[in-house]
N, C-alpha and C positions, 0 to 999 in steps of 0.2 A: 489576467484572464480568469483565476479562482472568481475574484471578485462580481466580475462583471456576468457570471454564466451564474453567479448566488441573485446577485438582481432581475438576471432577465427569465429564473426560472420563479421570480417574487417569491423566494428562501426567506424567512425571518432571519437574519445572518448571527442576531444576537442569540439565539435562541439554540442554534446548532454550532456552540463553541465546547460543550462537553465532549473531553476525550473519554476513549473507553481503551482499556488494553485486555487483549485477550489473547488465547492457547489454540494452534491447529495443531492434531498429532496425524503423522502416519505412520499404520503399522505394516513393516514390509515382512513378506515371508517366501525367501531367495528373490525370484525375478516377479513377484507378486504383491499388490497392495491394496491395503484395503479401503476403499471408500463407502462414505455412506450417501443415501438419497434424500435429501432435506426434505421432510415431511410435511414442514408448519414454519410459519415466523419468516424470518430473516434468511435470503436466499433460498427461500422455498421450489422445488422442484428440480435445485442445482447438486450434483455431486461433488462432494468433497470430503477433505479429513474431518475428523472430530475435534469438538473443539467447541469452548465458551468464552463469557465475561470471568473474567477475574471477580471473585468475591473479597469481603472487605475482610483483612488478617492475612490473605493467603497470599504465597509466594507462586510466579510465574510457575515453575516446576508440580509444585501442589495442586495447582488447578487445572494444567495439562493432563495428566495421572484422575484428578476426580472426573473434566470431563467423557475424558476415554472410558471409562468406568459407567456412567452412567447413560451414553447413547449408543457403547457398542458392547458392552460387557465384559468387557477385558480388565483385568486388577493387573498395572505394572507399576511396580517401583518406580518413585520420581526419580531415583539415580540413574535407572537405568535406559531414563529417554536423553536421548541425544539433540542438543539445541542444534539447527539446521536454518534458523534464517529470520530475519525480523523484515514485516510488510508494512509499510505505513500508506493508509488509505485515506484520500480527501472526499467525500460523499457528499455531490452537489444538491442542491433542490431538496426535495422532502427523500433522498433514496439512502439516508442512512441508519442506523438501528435505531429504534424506538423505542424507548426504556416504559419499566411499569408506570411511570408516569407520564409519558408524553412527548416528554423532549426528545428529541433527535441528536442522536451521538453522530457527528460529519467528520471527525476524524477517529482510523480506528488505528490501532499500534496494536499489530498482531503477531504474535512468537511463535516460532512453527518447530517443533519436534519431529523426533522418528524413533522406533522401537522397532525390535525382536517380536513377531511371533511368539520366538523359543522365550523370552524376557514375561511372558504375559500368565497369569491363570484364567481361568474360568473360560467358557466359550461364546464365540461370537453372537451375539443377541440382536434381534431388530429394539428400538426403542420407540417411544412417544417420539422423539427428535428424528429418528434415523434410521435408515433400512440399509444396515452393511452389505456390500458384495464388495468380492473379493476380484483385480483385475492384472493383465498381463503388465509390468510395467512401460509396455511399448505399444501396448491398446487402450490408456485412458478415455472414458471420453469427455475428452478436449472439449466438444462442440455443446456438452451437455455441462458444463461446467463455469465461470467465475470467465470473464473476458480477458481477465490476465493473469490467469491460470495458464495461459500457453506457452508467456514469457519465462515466466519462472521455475514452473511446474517440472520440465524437462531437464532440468541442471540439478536439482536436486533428486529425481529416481533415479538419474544416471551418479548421484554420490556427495554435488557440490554443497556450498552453502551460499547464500544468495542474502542480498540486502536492497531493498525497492521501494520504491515511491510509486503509489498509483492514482491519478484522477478520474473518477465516475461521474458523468454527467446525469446519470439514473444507473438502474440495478443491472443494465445488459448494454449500456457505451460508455468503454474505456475513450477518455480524448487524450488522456498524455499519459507517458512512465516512465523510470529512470530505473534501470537496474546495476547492480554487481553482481557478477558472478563468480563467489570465491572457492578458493579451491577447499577440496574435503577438508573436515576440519576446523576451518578458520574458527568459526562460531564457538564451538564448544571448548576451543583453547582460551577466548575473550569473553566470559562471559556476559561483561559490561556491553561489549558494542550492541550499539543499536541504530548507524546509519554510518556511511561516508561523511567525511564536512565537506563540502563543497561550495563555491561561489556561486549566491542565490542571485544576489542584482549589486550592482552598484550605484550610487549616487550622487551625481555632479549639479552644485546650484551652479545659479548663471545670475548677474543682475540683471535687471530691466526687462526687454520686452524679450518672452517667448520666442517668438516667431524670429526674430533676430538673431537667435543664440542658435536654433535650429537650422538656419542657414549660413552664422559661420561654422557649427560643426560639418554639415553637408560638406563649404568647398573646402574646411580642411582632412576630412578621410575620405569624401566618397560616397558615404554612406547619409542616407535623407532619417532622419530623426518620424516616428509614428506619431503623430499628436494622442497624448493620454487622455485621461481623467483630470476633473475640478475637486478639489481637495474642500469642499463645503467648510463653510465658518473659519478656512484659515488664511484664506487669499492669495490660493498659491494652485496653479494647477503644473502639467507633464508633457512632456514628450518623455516616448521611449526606443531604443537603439536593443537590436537583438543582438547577446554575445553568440549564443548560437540556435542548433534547429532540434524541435524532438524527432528528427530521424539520424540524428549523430554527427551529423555536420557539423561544422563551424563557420562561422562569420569574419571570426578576429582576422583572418588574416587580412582582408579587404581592408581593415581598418589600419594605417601606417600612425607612427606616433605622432601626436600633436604638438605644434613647436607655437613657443611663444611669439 
């Protein structure tokens, strides 16, 4: 699906293979948090934490801490932010960040913190980047906000940590997401983690003709095989079979085991 939604929005596909990783902080004070209003740039006119590109030398924690620092004015200790969740973003078509040079970052791997108020010096500043205000944590706005902000967003003001996968087919339509939502805590005890492993696809050859392989798997689950893609310059093209749905379902069980 990635593939096919990078061709048909005519993505240069080689060209948006740069990762980028980067720091969202939020700063809560009791049942309050503070966001800011993207000024300029990337996700412009959307609310959210604060937060940048990782610089070259610096460690996730460090950059967390300088961007808090410099779009909302706040100096907190890197100790004293709390790791709360890592996002990984696939950014179709030309809707991913756009570096001083040009190229488009389409995957982004973002680390999300949280801090004290009481944890912070200095006072709340609008910046070049970002216009802080400060919100009830049961009044964000959601609708003013990142499309899959809504998934996430709400598990972590209420305490959890969370781990996701999200697909942007531009800057304002999520098509697909996969989340965890783990309990308080997990993050900051692991500092290593940075997704689930989970079963991405599997892959069964077949000799001879396609179409044939397609219709013994049919009568033996059940299940009709999708004709794929042509695999260019190697002489080999696909069908594919859904293990399951992005609304949480499943498939397997339709599917009974294959006997020889």
């Amino acid at each position: 699906m990635v593939e096919s939604l990078y061709r048909a929005h005519g993505a240069d596909h080689a060209a948006m293979q740069a990762n980028k990783l980067l720091s969202l902080v939020f700063v809560f004070d009791g049942r309050s948090v503070l966001l800011g209003l993207k000024k300029r740039g990337f996700g412009q006119g959307k609310y959210n934490g604060f937060g940048g590109k990782l610089e070259a030398g610096e460690v996730m924690r460090a950059c967390a801490a300088r961007e808090l620092r410099e779009e909302a004015g706040l100096s907190v200790p890197a100790a004293a932010l709390v790791r709360r969740g890592v996002l990984n973003f696939h950014m179709l078509a030309d809707s991913g960040m756009k570096g001083a040079d040009g190229t488009i970052a389409s995957r982004l791997e973002v680390h999300v913190y949280s801090c004290s108020l009481g944890d912070a010096e200095g006072e709340v500043a609008e910046s070049e980047e970002m216009a802080p205000r400060w919100w009830g944590c049961d009044q964000v706005p959601i609708g003013q906000m990142w499309a899959d902000d809504a998934h996430w967003l709400p598990h972590v003001l209420a305490g959890g940590d969370v781990i996701g996968d999200f697909t942007f087919a531009d800057q304002a339509t999520l098509v697909s997401h996969s989340l965890d939502k783990l309990p308080p805590g997990a993050m900051q005890l692991d500092e290593h983690r940075t997704r689930r492993l989970r079963v991405d696809h599997l892959v069964y050859g077949v000799p001879g003709s396609l179409d044939e392989a397609c219709a013994a798997f049919e009568a033996a689950t059940g299940v009709a095989p999708t004709k794929g893609g042509v695999h260019k310059g190697l002489g080999t093209h696909n069908a594919i079979v859904a293990l399951g749905r992005h609304d949480g379902g499943s498939l397997r069980r339709r599917v009974p085991p294959l006997r020889g």
